[in-house]
KEKE-3310 file (N, C-alpha, C; in steps of 0.2 Angstrom, whole numbers, plus 5000, padded with zeros to 4 digits):
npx = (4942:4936:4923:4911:4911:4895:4889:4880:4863:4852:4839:4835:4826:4829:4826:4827:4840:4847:4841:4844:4853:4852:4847:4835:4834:4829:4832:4837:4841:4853:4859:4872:4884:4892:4887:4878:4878:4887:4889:4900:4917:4923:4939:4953:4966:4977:4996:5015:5030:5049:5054:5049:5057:5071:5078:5080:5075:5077:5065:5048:5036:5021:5009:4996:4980:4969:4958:4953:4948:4939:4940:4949:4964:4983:4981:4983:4977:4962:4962:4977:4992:5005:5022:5037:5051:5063:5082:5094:5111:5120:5108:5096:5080:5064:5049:5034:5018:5001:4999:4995:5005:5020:5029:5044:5055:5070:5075:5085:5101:5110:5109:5102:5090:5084:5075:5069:5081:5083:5095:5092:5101:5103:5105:5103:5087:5084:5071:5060:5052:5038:5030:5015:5014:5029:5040:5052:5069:5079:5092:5105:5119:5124:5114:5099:5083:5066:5054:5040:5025:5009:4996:4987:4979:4967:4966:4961:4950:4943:4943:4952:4966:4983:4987:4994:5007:5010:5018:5037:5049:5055:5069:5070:5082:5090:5098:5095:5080:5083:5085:5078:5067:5077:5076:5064:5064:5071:5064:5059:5045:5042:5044:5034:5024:5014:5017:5031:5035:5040:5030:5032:5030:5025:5032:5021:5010:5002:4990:4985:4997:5005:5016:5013:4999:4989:4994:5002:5016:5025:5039:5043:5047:5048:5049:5059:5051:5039:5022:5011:4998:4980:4973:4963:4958:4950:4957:4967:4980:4993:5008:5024:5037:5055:5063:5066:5067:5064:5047:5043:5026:5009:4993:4976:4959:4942:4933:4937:4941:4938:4949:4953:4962:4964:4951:4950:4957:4969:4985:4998:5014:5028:5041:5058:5059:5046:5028:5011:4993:4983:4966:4956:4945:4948:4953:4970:4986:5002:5018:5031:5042:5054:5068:5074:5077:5063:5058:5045:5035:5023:5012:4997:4981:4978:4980:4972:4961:4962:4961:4948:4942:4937:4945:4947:4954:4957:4961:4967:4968:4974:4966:4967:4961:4963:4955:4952:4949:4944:4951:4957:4967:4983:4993)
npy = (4935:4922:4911:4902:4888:4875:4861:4850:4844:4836:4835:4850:4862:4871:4886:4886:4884:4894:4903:4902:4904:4921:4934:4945:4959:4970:4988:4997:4989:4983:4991:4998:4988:4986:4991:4982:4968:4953:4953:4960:4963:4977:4985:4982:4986:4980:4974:4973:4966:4971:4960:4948:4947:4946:4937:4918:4906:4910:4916:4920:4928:4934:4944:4942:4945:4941:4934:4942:4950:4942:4938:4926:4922:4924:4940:4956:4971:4972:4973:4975:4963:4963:4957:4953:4948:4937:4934:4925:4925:4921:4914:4909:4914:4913:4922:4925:4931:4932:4948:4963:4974:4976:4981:4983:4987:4991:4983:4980:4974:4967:4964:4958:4957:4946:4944:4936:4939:4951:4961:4968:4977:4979:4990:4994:5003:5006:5007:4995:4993:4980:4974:4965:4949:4944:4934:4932:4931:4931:4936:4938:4946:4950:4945:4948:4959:4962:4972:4968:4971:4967:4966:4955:4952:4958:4953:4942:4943:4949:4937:4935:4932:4942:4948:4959:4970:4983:4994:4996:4986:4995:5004:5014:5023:5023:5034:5045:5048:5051:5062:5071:5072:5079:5090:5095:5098:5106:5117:5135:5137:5124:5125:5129:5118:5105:5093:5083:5076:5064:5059:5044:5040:5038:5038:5034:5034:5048:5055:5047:5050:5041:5028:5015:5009:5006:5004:5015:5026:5033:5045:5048:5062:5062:5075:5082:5083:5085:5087:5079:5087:5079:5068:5061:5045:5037:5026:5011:5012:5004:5004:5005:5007:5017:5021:5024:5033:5028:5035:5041:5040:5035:5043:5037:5036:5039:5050:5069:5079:5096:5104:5101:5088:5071:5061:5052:5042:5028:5023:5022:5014:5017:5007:5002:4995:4991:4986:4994:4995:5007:5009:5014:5028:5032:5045:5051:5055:5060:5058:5064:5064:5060:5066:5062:5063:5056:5042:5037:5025:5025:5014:5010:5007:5017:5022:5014:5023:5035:5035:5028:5040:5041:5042:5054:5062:5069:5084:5092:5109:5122:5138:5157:5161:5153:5140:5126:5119:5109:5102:5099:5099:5096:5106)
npz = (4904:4915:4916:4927:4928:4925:4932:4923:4928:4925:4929:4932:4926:4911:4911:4926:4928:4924:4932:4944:4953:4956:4968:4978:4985:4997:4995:5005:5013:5008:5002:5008:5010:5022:5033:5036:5048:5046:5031:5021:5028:5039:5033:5044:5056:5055:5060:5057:5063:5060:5068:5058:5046:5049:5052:5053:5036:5020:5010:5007:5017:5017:5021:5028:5029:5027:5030:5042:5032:5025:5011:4999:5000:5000:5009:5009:5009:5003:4990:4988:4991:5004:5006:5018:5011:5015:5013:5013:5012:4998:4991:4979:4975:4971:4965:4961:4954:4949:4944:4940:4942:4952:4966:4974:4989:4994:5011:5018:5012:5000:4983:4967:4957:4942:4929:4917:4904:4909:4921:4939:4947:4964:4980:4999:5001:4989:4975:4966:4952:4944:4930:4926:4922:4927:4931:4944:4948:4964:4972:4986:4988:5002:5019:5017:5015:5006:5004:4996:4985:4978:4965:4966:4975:4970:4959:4961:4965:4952:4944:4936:4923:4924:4908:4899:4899:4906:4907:4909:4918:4930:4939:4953:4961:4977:4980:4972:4974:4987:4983:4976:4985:4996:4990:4989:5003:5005:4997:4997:4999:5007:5019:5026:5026:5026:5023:5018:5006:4992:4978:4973:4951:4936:4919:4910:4916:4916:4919:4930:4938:4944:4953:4945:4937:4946:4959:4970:4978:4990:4993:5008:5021:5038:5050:5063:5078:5070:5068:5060:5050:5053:5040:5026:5016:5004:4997:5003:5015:5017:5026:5025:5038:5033:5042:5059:5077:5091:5096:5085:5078:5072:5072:5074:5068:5066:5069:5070:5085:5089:5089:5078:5078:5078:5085:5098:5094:5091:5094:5085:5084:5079:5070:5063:5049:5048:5046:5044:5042:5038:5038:5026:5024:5038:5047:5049:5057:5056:5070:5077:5089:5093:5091:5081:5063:5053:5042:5028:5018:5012:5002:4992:4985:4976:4964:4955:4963:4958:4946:4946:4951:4962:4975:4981:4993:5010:5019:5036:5040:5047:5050:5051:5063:5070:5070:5061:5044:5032:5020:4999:4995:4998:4999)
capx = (4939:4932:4916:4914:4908:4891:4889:4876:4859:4845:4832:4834:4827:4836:4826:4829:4846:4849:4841:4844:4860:4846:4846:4833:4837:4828:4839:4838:4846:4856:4865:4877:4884:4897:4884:4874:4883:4888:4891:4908:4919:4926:4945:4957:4971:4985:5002:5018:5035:5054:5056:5049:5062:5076:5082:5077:5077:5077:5057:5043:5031:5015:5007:4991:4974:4964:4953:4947:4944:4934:4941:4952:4970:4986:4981:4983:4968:4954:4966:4984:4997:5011:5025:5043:5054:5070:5085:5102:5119:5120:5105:5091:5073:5060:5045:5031:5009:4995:4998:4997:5009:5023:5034:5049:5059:5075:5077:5092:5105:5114:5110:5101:5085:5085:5068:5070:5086:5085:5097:5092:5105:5099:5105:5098:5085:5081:5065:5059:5044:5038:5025:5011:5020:5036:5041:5057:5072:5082:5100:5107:5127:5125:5109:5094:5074:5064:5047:5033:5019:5006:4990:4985:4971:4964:4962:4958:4942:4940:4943:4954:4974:4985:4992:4996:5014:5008:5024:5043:5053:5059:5070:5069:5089:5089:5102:5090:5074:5085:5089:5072:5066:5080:5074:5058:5063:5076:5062:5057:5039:5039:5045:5026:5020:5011:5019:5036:5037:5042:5030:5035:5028:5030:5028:5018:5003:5002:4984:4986:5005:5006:5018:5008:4992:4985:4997:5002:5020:5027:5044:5040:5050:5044:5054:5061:5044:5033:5014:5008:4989:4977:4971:4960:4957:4945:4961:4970:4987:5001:5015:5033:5043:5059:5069:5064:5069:5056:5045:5038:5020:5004:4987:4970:4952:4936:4933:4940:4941:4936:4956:4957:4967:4962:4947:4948:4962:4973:4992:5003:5020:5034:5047:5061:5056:5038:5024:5005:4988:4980:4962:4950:4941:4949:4959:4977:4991:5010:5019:5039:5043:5060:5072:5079:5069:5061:5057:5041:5034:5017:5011:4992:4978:4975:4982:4966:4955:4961:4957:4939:4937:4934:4950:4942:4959:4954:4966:4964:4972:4972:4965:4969:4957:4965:4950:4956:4946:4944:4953:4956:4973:4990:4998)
capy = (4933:4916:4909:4896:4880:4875:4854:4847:4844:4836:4835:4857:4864:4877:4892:4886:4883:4900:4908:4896:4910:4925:4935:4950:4960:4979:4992:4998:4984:4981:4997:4997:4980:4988:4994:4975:4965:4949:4953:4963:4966:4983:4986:4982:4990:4975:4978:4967:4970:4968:4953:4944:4945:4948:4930:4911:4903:4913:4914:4927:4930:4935:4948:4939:4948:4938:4930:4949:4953:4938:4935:4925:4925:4930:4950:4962:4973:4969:4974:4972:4961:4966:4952:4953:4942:4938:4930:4923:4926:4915:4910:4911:4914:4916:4925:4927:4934:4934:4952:4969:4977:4973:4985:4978:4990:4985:4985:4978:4970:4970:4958:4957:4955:4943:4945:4936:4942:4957:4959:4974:4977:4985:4991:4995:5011:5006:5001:4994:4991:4975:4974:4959:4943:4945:4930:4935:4929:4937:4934:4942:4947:4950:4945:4954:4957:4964:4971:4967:4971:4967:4969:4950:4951:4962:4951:4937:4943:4946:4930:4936:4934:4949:4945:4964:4974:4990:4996:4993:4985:5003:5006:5022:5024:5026:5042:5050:5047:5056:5072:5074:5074:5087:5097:5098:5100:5114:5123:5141:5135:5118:5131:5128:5111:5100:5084:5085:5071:5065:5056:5039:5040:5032:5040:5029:5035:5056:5056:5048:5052:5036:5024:5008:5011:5002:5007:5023:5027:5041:5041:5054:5062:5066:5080:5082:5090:5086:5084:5081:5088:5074:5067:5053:5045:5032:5019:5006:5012:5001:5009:5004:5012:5014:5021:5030:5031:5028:5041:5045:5035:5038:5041:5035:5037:5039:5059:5075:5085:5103:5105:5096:5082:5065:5059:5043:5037:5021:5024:5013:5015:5016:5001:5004:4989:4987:4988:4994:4995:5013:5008:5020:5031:5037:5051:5049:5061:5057:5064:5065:5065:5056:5069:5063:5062:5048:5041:5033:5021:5022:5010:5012:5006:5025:5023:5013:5026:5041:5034:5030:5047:5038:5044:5057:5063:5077:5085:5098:5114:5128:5146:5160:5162:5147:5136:5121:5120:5104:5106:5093:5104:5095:5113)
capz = (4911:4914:4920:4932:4925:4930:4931:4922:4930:4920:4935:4934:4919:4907:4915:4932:4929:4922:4938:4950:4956:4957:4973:4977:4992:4999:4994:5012:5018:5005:4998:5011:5015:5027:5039:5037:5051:5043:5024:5021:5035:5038:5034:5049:5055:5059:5061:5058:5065:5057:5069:5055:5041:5050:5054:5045:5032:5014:5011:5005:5020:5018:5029:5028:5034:5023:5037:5044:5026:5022:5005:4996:5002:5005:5005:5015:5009:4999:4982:4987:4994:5005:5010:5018:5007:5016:5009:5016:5007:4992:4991:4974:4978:4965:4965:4954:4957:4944:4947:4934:4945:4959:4968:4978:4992:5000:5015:5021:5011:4992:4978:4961:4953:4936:4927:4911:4904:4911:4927:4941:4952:4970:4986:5004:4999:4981:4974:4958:4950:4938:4926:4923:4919:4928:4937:4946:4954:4970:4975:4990:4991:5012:5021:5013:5014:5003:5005:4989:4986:4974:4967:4965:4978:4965:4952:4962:4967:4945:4943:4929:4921:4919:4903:4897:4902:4904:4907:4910:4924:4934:4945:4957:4964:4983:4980:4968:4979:4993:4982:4973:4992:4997:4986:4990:5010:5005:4993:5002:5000:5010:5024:5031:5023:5033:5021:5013:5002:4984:4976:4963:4947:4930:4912:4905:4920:4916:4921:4938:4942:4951:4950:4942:4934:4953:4963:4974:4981:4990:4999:5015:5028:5047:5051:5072:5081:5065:5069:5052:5051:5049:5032:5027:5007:5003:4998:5012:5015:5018:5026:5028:5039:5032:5044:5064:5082:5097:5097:5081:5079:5067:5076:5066:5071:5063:5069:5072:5088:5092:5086:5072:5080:5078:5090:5101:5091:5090:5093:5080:5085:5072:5070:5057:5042:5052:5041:5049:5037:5037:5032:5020:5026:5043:5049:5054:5060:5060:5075:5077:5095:5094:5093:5074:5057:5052:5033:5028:5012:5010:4996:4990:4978:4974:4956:4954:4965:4956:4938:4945:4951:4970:4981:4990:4999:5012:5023:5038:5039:5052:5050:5054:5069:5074:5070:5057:5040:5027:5011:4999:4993:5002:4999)
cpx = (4935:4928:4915:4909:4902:4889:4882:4870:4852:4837:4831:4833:4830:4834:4828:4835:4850:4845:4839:4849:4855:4847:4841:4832:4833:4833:4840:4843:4851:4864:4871:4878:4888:4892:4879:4879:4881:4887:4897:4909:4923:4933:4949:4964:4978:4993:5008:5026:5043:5056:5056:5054:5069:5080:5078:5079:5074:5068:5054:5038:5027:5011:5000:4983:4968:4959:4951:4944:4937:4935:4948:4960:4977:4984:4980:4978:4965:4959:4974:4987:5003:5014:5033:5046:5063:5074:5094:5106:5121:5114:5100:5084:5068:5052:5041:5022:5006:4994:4998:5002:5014:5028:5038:5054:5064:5075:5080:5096:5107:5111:5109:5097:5084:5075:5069:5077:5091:5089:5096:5096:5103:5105:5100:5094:5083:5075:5064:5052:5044:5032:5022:5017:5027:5039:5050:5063:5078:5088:5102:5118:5129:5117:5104:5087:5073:5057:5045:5028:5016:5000:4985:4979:4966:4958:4959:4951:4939:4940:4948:4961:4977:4990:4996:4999:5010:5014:5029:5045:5058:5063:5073:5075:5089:5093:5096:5084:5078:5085:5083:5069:5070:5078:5068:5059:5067:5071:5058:5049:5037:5041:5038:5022:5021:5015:5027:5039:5037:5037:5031:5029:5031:5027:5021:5010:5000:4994:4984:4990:5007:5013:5019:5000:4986:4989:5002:5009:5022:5034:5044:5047:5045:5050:5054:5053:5039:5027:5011:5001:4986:4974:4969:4960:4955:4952:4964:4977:4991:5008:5018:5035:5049:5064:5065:5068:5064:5053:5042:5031:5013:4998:4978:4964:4947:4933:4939:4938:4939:4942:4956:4961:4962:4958:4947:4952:4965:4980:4996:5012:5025:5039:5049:5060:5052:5033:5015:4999:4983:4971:4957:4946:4942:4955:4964:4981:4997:5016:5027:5040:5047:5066:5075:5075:5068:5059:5051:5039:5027:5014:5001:4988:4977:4977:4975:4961:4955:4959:4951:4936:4935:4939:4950:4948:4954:4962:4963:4971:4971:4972:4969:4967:4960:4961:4955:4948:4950:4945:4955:4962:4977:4994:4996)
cpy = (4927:4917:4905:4892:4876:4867:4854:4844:4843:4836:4844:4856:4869:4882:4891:4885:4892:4906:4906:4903:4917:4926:4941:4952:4969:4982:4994:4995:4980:4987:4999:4993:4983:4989:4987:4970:4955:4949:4954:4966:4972:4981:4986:4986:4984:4980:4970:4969:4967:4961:4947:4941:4947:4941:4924:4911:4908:4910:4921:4927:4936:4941:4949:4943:4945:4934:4935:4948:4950:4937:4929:4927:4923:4938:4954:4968:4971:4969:4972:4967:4962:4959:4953:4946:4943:4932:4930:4924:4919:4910:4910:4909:4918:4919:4929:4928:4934:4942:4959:4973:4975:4977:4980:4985:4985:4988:4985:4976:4973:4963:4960:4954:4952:4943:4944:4937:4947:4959:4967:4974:4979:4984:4994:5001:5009:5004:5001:4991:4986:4975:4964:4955:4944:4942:4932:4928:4933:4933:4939:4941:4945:4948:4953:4954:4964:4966:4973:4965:4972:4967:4961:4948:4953:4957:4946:4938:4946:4943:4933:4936:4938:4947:4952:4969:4982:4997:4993:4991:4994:5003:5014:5020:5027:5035:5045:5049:5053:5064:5072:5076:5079:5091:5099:5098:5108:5118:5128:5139:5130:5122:5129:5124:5107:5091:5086:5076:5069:5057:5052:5038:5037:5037:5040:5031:5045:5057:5053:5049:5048:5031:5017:5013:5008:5005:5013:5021:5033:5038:5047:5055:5064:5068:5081:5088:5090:5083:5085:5080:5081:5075:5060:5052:5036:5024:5017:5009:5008:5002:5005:5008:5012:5015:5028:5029:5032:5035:5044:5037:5040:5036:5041:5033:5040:5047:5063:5079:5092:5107:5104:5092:5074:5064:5054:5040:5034:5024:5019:5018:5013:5009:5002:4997:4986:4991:4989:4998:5000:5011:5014:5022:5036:5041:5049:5054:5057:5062:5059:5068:5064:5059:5068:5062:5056:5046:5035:5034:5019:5020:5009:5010:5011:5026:5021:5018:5031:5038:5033:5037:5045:5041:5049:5058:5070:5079:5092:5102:5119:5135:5151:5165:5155:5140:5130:5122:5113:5103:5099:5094:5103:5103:5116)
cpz = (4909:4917:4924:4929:4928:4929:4928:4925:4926:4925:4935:4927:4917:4910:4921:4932:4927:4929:4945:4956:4958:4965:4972:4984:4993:4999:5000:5013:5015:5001:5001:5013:5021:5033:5040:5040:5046:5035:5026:5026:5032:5038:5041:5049:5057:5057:5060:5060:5061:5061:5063:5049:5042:5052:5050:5040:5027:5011:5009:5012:5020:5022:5028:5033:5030:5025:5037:5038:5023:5015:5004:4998:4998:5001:5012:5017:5002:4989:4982:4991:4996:5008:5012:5013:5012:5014:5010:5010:5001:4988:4984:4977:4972:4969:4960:4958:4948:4946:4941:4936:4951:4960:4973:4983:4994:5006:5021:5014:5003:4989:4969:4958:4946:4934:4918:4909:4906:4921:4932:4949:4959:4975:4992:5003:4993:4980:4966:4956:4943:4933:4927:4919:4919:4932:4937:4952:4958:4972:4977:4990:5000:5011:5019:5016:5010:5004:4995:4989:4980:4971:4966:4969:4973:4960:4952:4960:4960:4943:4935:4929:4920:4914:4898:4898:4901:4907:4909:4917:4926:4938:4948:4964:4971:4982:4977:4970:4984:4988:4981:4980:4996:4995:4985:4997:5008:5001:4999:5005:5005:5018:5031:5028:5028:5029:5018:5013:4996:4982:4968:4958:4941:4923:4909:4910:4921:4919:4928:4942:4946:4949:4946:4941:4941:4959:4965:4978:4982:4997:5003:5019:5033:5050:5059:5072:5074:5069:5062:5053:5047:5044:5032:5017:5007:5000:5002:5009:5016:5021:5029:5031:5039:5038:5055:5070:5085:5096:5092:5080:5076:5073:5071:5070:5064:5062:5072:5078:5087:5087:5081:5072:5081:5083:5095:5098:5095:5088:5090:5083:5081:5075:5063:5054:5044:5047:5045:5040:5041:5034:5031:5026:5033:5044:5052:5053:5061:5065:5077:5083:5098:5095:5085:5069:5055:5045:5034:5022:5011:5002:4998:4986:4976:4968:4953:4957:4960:4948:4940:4947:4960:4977:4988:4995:5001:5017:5028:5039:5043:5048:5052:5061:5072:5075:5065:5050:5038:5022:5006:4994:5000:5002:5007)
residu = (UNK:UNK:UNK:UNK:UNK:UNK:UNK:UNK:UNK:UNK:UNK:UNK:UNK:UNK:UNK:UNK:UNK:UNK:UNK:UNK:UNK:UNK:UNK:UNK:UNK:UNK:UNK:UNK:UNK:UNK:UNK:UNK:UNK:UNK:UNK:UNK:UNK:UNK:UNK:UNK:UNK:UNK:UNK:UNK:UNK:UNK:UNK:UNK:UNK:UNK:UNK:UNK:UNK:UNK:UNK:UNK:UNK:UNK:UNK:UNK:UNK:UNK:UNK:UNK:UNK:UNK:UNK:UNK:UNK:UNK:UNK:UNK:UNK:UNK:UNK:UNK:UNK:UNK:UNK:UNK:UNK:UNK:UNK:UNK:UNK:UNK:UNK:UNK:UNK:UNK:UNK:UNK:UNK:UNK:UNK:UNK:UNK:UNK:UNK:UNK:UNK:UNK:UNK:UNK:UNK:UNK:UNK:UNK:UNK:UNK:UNK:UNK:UNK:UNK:UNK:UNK:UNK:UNK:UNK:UNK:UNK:UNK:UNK:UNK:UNK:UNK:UNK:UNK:UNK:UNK:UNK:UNK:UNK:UNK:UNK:UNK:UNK:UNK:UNK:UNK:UNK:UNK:UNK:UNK:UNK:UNK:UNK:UNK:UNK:UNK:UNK:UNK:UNK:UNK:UNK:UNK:UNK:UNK:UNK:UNK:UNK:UNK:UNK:UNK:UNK:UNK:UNK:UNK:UNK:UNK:UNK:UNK:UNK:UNK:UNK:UNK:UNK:UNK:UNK:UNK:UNK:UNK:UNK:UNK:UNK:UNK:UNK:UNK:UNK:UNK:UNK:UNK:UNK:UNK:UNK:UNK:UNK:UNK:UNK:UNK:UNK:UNK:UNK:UNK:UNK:UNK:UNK:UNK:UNK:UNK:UNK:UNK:UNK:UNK:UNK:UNK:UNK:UNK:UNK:UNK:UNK:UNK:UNK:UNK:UNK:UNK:UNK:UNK:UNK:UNK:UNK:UNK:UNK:UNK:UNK:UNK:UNK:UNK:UNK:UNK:UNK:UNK:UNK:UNK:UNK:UNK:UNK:UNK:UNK:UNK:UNK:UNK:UNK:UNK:UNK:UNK:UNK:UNK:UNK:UNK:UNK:UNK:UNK:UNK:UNK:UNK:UNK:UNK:UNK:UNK:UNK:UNK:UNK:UNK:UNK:UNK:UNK:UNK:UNK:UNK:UNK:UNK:UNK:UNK:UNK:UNK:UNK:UNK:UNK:UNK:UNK:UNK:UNK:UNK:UNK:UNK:UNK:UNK:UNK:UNK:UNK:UNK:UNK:UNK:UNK:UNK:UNK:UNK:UNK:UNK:UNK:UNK:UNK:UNK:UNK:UNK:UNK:UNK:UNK:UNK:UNK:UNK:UNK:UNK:UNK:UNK:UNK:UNK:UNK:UNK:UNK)
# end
């Protein structure tokens, strides 16, 4: 980690220059900056839609929320960045982050990621994960885009390099994503699960089962007629979706009803390779009203939350008086 360089100043003495930076602040008014208007803004909920990388010129785009946030940008939340990268037929496009982790989905087209020596081939469906220091280049067969994201906000705001692989370039084979997922739709028990999804993971992480030691993936269905009961978790989501027809759409609010259905909420309405930001701490419900199932990629800081012990997923669940309880057990 560096320090920031403090110019020389002979008119300030040595103690005064040493606590010239010094703040002292009422813990009152201080131990929650979220609740002090004008500190730290609260997490947003934006939204971006597949218009973007669907046409133009071969290009990474940003999905910039770094003005609400008030930090340092591009980022999407406070720790990650999420950007389409699209990419015309024959084209090379490099991409590289001061990043400890970087996931890449596709989602459109054919080509091949070169990283070094190492060359990873993909299709539409596939994703793949990079390690710290992994500048990268992208060439499409047919017209392509890419979603990635990574955790370079992160390390902005430590002012720090990531200079240490903590694991391997991966790649998680669309086919084998679908079956691991069948077979948790087909088991007797998902029968009456409120979620049926396969989360990606990586060896090298057995203590938070994630797929990066920072970042969180899960590739989901929302099954015809699904109302998936709300659930809240103190990290920003990010979700892609990869694949719906009108009529499925996530609802997110702050409380719970009488029911146990979302309060006052904010209807997001799905768009297939449209990306919408879930922020910590409030409840949301995904609801399947289309008629055919729909696939969705939520990406997470929760790799980071669960090693601190901070993630705090809840979930609600009905009784059998018909009331709903709050459990903290997806089963």
């Amino acid at each position: 980690m560096t320090t920031k360089k403090t110019t020389n100043d002979h008119s300030i003495s040595p103690s005064e220059l040493l606590t010239k930076d010094a703040r002292y602040s009422d813990y009152r008014k201080a131990s929650n900056p979220l609740s002090q208007k004008g500190t730290i803004a609260p997490i947003s909920a934006p939204r971006w839609d597949h218009e973007l990388h669907e046409t133009g010129p071969t290009e990474t785009l940003p999905l910039d929320n770094s003005k609400a946030l008030g930090c340092q940008g591009p980022a999407t939340s406070p720790g990650l960045c999420a950007n389409f990268v699209h990419i015309n037929p024959g084209d090379r496009h490099a991409t590289n982050a001061n990043a400890t982790s970087q996931l890449f989905f596709v989602m459109r087209g054919e080509g091949r990621t070169e990283v070094g020596d190492l060359v990873i081939p993909w299709t539409k469906g596939d994703l793949f994960t990079l390690p710290a220091c992994s500048p990268a280049v992208h060439s499409a067969a047919f017209d392509a885009s890419l979603y990635w994201v990574h955790d370079a906000p992160l390390l902005k705001y430590l002012g720090v390099e990531a200079t240490q692989k903590n694991f391997s370039p991966t790649l998680y084979n669309r086919d084998t994503m679908r079956e691991k997922l069948e077979e948790i739709v087909q088991d007797p028990n998902s029968a009456k699960a409120n979620r049926l999804s396969v989360l990606l993971g990586n060896e090298h992480f057995p203590q938070t089962m994630t797929i990066t030691h920072v970042i969180w993936a899960m590739y989901g269905r929302l099954p015809v007629g699904a109302l998936q009961l709300p659930h809240r978790h103190q990290s920003v989501a990010i979700d892609l979706v990869v694949d719906c027809q009108p009529g499925c759409y996530t609802m997110v609010g702050p409380s719970l009803d009488k029911n146990g259905q979302v309060k006052d909420g904010e209807r997001f309405d799905w768009k297939p390779c449209s990306a919408f930001v879930t922020p910590p701490g409030l409840w949301h419900s995904h609801h399947n009203e289309s008629g055919s199932p729909a696939h969705i990629l939520p990406i997470q800081d929760a790799g980071l939350h669960t090693f601190l012990r901070t993630l705090n997923i809840l979930f609600t669940r009905g009784t059998k008086d018909g009331a709903f309880e709050i459990v903290s057990d997806a089963s």
